[in-house]
C-alpha positions as CSV (number, residue, x, y, z in Angstrom):
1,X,-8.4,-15.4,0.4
2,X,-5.9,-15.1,-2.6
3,X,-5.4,-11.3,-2.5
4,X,-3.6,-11.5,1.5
5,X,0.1,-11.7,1.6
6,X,1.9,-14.6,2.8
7,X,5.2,-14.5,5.0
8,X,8.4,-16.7,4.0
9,X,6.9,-19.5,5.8
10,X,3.8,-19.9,3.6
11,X,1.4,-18.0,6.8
12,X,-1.3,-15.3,5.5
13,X,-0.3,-11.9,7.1
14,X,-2.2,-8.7,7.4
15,X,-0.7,-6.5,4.8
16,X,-1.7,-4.2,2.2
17,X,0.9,-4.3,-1.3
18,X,3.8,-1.8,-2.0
19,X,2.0,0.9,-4.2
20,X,3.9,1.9,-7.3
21,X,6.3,4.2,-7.6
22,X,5.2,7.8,-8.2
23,X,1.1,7.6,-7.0
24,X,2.0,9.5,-3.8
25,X,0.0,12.5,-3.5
26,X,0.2,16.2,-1.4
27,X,-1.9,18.7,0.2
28,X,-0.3,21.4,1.0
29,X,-1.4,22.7,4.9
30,X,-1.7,25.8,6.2
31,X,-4.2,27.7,9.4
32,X,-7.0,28.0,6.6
33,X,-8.6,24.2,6.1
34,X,-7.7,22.9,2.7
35,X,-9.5,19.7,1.1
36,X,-8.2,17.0,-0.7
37,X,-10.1,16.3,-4.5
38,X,-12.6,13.0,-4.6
39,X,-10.9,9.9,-3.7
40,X,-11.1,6.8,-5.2
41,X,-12.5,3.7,-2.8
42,X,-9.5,2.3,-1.5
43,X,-6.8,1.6,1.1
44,X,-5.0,5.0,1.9
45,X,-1.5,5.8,3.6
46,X,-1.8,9.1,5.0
47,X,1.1,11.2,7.1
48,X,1.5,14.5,7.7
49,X,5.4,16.4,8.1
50,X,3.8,18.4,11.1
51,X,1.1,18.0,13.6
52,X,-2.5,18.4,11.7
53,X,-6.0,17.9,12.5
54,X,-7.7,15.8,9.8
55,X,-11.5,15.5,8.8
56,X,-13.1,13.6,5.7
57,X,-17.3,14.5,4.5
58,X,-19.0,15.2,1.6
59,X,-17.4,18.7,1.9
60,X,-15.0,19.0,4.6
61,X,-13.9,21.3,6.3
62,X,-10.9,21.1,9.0
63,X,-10.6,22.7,12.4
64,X,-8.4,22.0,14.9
65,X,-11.2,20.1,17.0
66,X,-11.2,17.7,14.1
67,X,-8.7,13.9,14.4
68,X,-5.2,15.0,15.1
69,X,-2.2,13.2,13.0
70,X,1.1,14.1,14.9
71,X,3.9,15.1,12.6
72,X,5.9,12.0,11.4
73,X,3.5,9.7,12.0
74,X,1.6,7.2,9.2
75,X,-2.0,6.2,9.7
76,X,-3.9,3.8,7.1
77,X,-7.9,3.9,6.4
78,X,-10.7,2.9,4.1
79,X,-11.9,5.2,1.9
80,X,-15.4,4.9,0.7
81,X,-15.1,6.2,-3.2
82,X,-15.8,9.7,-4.1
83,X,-14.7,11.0,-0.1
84,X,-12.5,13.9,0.0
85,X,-9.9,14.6,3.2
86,X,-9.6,18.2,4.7
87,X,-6.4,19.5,7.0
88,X,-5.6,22.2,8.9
89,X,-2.9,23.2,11.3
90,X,-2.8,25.3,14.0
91,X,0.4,27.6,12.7
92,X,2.6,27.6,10.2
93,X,2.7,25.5,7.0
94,X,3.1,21.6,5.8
95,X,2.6,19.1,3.7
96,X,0.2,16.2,3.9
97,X,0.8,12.6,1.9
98,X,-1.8,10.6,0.7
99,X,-1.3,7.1,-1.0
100,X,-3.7,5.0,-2.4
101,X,-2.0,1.2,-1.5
102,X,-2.4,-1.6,-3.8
């Protein structure tokens, strides 16, 4: 179990590492479903700057029966290489950030 962070105390804690600086990555979000490229495998940090319905296939496409990812809020998950991640919102536009983690 090398790769697992330890706390100051030497105990293994669930984390995932700082990602580097600049690999964040956008969609931008509007009422018309909008799909992220491939992926690659990996750990992702996703958030959204306003409330969004998210879905992830082959090729996706969002609507707003789809997960929802309240504005502000962070949500991590595996993705399997090669996935793509589609938004939507109900009205108006945002922004949705994705970042691969360690």
């Amino acid at each position: 179990m090398a790769n697992l962070a330890t706390d100051i105390a030497g105990r293994t804690v669930q984390a995932v590492a700082i990602p580097a600086a600049g690999v964040a990555d956008t969609l931008a979000l509007s009422t018309t479903t909008a799909a992220t490229a491939a992926l690659d495998g990996g750990v992702y940090r996703i958030s959204s700057d306003t409330d969004c319905f998210l879905c992830s296939e082959g090729t996706p496409v969002a609507t707003a029966s789809d997960m929802p990812l309240a504005a502000d809020s962070v949500e991590y998950f595996n993705v399997i290489d090669g996935l793509k991640i589609a938004g939507i919102l109900a009205s108006g536009t945002g922004t949705l950030t994705f970042t691969k983690m360690g």
